[in-house]
C-alpha positions in Angstrom: 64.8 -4.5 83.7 67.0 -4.5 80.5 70.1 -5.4 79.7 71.6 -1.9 81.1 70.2 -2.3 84.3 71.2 -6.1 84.6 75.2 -5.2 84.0 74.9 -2.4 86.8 73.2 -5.0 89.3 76.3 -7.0 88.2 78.8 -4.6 88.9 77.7 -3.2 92.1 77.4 -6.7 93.4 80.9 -7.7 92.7 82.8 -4.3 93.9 81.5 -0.7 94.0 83.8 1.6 92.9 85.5 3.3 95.9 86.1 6.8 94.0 84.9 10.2 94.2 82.2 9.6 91.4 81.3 6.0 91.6 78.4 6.1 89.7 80.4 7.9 86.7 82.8 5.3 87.0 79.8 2.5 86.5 78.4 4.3 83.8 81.7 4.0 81.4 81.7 0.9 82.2 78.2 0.3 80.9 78.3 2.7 78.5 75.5 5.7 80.2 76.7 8.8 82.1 76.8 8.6 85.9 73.4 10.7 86.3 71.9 7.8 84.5 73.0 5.0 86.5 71.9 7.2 89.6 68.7 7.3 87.8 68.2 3.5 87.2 69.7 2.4 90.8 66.9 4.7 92.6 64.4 3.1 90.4 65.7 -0.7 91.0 65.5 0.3 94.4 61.8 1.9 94.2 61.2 -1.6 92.3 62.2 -3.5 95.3 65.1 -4.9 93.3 67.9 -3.8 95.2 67.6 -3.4 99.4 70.2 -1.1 100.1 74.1 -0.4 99.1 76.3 -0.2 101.8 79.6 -1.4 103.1 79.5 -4.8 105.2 82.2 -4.4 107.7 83.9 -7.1 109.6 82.4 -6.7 113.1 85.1 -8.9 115.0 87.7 -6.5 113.5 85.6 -4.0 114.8 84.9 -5.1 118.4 81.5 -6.0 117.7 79.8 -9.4 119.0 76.8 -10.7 117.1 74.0 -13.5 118.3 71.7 -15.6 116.0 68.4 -15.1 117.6 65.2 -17.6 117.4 61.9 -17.5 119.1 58.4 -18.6 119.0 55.9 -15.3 118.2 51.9 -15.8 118.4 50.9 -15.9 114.7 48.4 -12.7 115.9 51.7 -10.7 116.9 54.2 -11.7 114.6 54.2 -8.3 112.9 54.4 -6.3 115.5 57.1 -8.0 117.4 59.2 -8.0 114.1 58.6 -4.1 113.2 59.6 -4.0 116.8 63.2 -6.2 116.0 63.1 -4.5 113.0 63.4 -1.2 115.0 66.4 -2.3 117.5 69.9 -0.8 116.8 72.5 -4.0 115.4 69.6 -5.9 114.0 70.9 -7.0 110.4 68.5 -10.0 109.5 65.0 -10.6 110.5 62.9 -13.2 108.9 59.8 -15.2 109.1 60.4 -19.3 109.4 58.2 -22.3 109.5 58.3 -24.7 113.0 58.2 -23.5 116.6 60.9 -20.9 116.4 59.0 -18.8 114.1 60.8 -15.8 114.0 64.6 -15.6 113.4 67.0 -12.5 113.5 70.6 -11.9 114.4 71.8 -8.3 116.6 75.3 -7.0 117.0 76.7 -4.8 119.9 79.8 -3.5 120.9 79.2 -5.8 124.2 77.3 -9.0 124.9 75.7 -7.4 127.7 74.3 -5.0 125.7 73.0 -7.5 123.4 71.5 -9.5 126.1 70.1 -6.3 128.6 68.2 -5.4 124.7 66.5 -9.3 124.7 65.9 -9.3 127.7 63.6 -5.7 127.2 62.3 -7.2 124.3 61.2 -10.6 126.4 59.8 -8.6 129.1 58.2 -6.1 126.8 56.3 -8.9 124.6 56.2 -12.3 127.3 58.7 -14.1 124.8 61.4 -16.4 125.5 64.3 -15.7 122.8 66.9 -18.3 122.1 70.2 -17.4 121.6 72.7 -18.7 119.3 76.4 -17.5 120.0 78.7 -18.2 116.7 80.8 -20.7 117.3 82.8 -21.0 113.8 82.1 -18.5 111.2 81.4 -19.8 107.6 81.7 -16.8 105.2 79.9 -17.2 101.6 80.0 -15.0 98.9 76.7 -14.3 97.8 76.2 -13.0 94.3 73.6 -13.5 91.7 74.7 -13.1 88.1 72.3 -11.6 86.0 
């Protein structure tokens, strides 16, 4: 990664250019041609470097309700159960922790109903018991790495 590719990750981070040619717009900034920054973002994301660009939408604005999710997943099943998370519709986190609630992963839905008839096919599909975690207060943090 040179120095190029290290301003782009910068910029994109902070606010991607809501234009007709974005990626033109980030390459006068950093001094390439828009074809080029396409270029280098594909290859930061074939490098594992960057996991996706997209909007992040405020689901309460939206309509949307959202649960933290914890349960306890057989070491010997752990990857299937989280390619099958991983698969659900509204699933925006899924990770791997240490302690009895092993595997931890939050799901939005338009309804709570929906997000609980989903768990509960998920239980009954793979004998779990999933713990959920309703937000109470949320704290947003901006999340940005400088490079």
């Amino acid at each position: 990664m040179d120095e190029i590719d290290k301003k782009i990750l910068n910029l994109i981070q902070e606010e991607f250019p809501l234009s007709e040619r974005p990626f033109e717009d980030i390459g006068k900034e950093v001094g390439i041609s828009g074809r080029e920054v396409v270029k280098r973002v594909k290859e930061l994301k074939e490098k594992g470097i960057i996991r996706r660009i997209g909007p992040i939408l405020e689901r309460k604005k939206l309509g949307y309700v959202s649960v933290l999710c914890g349960v306890h997943v057989d070491n010997s099943k752990i990857m299937e159960v989280a390619r099958a998370i991983n698969g659900l519709t509204g699933v925006t986190h899924n990770y791997e922790r240490e302690g009895d609630l092993n595997l931890w992963f939050t799901i939005t839905k338009k309804t709570a109903g929906e997000i609980d008839r989903t768990l509960s096919d998920l239980e009954e599909t793979y004998g779990l018991k999933i713990y959920r975690f309703p937000e109470k207060r949320m704290f947003k943090i901006k999340t940005y790495f400088p490079l």
